[in-house]
C-alpha positions in Angstrom: 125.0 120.6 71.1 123.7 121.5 74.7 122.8 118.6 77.2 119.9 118.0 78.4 118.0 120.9 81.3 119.1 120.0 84.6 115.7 120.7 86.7 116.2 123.9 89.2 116.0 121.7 92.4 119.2 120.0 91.2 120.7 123.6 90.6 119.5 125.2 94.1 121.2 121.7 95.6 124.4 122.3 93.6 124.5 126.0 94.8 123.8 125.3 98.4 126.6 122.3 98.2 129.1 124.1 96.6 128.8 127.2 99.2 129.0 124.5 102.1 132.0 123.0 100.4 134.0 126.5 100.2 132.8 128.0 103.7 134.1 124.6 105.4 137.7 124.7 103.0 138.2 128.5 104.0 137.3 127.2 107.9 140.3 124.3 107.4 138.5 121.4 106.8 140.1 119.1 104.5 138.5 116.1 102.5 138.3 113.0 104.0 137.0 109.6 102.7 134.2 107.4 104.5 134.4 104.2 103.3 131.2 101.8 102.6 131.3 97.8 102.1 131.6 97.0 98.3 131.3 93.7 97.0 133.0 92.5 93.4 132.9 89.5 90.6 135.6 87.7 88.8 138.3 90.6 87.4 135.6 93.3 88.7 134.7 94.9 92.5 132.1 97.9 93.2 133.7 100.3 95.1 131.7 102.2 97.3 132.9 105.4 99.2 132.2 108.9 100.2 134.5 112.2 100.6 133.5 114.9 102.9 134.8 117.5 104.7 136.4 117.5 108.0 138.8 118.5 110.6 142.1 117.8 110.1 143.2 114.6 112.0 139.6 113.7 112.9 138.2 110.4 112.9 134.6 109.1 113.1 132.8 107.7 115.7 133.4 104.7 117.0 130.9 101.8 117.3 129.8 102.5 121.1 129.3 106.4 120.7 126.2 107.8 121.0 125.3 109.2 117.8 121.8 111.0 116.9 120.8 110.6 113.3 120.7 114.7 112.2 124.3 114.2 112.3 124.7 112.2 109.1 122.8 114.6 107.4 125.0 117.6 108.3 128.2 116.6 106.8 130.0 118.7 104.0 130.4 116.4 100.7 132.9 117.4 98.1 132.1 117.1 94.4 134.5 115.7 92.1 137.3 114.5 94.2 139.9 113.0 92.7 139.9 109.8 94.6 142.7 106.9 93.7 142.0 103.2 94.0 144.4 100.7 94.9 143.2 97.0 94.4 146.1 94.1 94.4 148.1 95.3 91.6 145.8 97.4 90.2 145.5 101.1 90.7 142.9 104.2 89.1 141.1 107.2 89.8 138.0 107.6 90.1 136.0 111.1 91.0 133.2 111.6 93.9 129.7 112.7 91.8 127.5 115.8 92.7 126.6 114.3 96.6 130.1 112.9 97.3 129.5 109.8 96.4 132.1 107.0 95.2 130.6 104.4 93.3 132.7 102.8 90.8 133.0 99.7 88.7 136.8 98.6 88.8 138.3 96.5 87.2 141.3 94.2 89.2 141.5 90.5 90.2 141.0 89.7 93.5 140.5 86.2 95.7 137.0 85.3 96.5 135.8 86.2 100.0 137.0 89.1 101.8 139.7 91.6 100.6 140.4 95.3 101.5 141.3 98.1 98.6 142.4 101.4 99.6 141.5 104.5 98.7 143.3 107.8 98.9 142.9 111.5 98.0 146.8 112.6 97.1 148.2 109.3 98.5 146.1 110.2 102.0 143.0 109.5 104.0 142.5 112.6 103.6 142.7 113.5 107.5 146.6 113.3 108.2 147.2 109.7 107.5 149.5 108.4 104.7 148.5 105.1 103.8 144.8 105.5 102.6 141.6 104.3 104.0 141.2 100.4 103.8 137.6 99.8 101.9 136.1 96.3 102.3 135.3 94.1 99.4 133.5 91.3 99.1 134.2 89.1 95.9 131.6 86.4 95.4 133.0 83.4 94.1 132.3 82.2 90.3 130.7 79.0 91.9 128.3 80.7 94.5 124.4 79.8 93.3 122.8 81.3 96.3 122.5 85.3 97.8 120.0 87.2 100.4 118.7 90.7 99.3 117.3 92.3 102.3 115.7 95.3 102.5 116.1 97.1 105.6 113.2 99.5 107.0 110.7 97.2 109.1 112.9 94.4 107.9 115.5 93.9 109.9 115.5 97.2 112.1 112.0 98.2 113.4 112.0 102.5 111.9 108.0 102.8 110.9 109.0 104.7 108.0 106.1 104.9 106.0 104.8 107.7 108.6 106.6 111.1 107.6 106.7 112.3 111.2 108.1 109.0 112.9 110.6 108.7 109.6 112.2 111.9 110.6 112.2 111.1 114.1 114.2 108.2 113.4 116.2 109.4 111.0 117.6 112.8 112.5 116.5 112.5 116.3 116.6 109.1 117.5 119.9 107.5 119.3 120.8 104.8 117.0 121.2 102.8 120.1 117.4 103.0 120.8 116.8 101.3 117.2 115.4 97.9 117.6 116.1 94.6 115.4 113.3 92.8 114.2 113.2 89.7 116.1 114.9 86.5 115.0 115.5 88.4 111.7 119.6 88.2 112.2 119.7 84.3 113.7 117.6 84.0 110.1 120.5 85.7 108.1 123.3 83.5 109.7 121.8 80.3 109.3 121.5 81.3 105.8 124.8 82.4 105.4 125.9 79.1 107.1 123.9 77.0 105.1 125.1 78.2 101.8 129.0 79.1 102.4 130.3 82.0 100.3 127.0 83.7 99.3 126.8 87.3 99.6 124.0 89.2 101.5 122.9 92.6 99.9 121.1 95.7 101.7 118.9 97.0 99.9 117.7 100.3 100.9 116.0 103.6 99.9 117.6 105.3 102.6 120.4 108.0 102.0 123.6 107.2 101.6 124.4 109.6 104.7 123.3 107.4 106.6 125.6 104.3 105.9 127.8 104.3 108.5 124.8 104.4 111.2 123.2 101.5 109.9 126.4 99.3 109.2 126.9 99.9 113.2 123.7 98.9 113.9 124.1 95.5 111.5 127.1 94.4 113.3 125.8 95.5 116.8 122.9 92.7 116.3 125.1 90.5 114.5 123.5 90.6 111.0 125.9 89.1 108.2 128.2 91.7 107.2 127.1 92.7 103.4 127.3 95.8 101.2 124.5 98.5 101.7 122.9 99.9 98.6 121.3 103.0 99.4 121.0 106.4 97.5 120.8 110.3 97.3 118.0 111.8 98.9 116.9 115.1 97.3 116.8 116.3 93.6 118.5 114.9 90.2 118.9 116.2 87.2 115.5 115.3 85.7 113.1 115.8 89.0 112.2 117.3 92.3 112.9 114.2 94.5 114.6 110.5 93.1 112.1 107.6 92.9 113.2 105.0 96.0 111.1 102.1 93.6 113.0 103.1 90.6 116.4 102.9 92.8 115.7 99.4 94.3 114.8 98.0 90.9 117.8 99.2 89.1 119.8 97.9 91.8 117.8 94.4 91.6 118.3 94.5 87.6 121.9 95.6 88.0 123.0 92.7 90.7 120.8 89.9 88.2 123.3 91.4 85.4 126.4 90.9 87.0 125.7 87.3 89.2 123.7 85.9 86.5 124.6 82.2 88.3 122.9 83.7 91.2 119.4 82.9 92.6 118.6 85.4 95.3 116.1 85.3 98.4 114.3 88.4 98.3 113.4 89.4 102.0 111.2 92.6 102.9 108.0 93.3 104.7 104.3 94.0 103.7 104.3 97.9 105.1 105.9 99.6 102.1 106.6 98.6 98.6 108.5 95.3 98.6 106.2 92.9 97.4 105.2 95.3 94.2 108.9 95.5 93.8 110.1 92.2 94.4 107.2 90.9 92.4 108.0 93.0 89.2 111.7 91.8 89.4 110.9 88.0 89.8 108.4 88.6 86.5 111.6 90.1 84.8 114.4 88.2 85.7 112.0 84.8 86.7 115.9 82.8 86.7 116.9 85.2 89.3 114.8 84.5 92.2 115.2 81.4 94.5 112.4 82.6 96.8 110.6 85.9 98.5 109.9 85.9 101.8 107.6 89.0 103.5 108.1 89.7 107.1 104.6 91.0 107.9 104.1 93.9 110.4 102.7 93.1 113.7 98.9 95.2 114.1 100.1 97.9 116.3 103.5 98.6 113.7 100.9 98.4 111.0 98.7 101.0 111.9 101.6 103.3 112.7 102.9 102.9 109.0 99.7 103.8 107.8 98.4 100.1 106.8 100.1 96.9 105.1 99.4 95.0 101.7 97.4 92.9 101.0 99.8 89.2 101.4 99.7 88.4 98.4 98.3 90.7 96.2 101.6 91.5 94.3 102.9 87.5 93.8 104.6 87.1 90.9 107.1 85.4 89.1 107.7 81.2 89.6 109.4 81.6 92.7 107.6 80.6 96.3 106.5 83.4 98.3 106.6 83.0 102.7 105.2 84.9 105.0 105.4 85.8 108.8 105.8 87.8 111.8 109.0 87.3 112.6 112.6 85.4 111.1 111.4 82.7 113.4 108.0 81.9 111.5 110.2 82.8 108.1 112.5 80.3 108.9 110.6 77.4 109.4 108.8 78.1 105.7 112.5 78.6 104.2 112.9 75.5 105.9 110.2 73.6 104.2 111.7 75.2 101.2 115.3 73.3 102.0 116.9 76.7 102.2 118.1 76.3 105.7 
């Protein structure tokens, strides 16, 4: 019996990645993998990855290189790539999907804390090396109680992208060194992370995945807490014109509630986009799942620019305490009061 229609969009995308794909092989690029932060349970890690095309022997950029943001979004990704994982003792393959994205459950048993798998394409990196590319993990131990989700726009890096004209600018023309941290926002995170030892912090974004690398530069540039980033396609799936960035950070709530169900998360966001509508149907859902919300609200002048905030709020629900502030300074002191910190 046929499947179900894939909707044109997806098609034309398919067709315009798959000519990409063989220009740049008949040009001598060769697959390469880019590897994102995964994190992992007990017997179980989320790998997260992505294969594109590149010159043999090239590396990426390193953290201090100038790097405009149109360049993420001009790589070649490669479809289906056999890609093999080797965690501990355990080893599989998994394949890249239509975008070139790795994300695979995997079962293998690894210590709690911080670990490294490697991935390979052929026993390679894919660029000349032989040994693979190392892939950070982060296992959270089966006693942790406490974890920050965090989204990221206007959260902790200042990007206005509610405004179609100022998200583009920032996402394809702006020097990611010009991007500004939200104030106090990382000192927030740390004191968190020091507080309760062994929790993970999440990024929760509905950014594209192309641009992983840039962000995870910019978190360590301003010393945010290193986490995994949870970001998705942009463009068409197989059911619509455009994916649904609500949809995708509620799955991704639902999905971390199913596999850390010891796990009481602070929800952080800010009041210019969705996150209180989203936050607030999660904590009705999964009530047991949510320590606390706190909303960093926008200042007047980043408010108007992103085309208004919510009302604060307007979107409570769930048992959990809601905060709110300016800054991670003013959230602080209320997670304070809270004796989160």
């Amino acid at each position: 019996m046929a499947g179900p229609a894939v909707h044109i969009a997806a098609r034309v995308e398919d067709a315009v990645h798959a000519f990409r794909e063989s220009t740049g092989r008949r040009a001598g690029l060769i697959p390469a993998i880019v590897p994102f932060v995964g994190y992992g349970g007990d017997g179980w890690i989320r790998v997260l990855a992505r294969v594109v095309l590149r010159k043999p022997g090239a590396l990426p950029k390193d953290r201090f290189t100038s790097v405009r943001g149109w360049r993420s979004f001009t790589s070649i990704t490669v479809r289906d790539a056999e890609v093999t994982i080797t965690a501990g003792d355990a080893t599989g393959v998994v394949r890249s999907d239509r975008g070139g994205v790795i994300d695979a459950r995997f079962e293998a048993s690894l210590p709690p804390g911080w670990s490294n798998v490697v991935l390979s394409i052929g026993g390679k990196d894919g660029v000349g090396g032989s040994m693979g590319v190392p892939v950070p993990i982060f296992v959270v131990d089966e006693s942790a109680d406490f974890g920050v989700v965090s989204d990221v726009d206007d959260t902790v890096m200042v990007t206005l992208l509610p405004r179609p004209l100022l998200a583009a600018w920032n996402s394809f023309v702006l020097d990611e060194h010009a991007r500004m941290p939200v104030a106090g926002m990382a000192v927030l995170y740390e004191r968190l992370v020091t507080a309760h030892p062994g929790s993970p912090v999440v990024y929760l974004s509905t950014g594209a995945w192309n641009v992983v690398p840039t962000l995870t530069r910019f978190l360590s540039r301003n010393l945010y807490p290193r986490g995994p980033l949870l970001l998705t396609d942009w463009g068409a799936t197989n059911e619509r014109w455009f994916r649904n960035g609500a949809e995708h950070k509620l799955a991704s709530l639902d999905r971390l509630a199913t596999e850390f169900p010891g796990i009481r998360w602070l929800l952080v966001g800010d009041d210019g986009q969705a996150d209180e509508t989203t936050y607030g149907i999660f904590a009705e859902r999964h009530p047991e799942s949510v320590r606390a919300v706190a909303i960093r609200q926008l200042t007047p002048g980043q408010a108007v620019l992103a085309g208004g905030r919510s009302t604060a709020g307007a979107h409570r629900r769930g048992r959990a305490p809601w905060v709110y502030a300016s800054d991670g300074a003013g959230l602080s002191d209320q997670l304070r009061d809270l004796e989160l910190l």
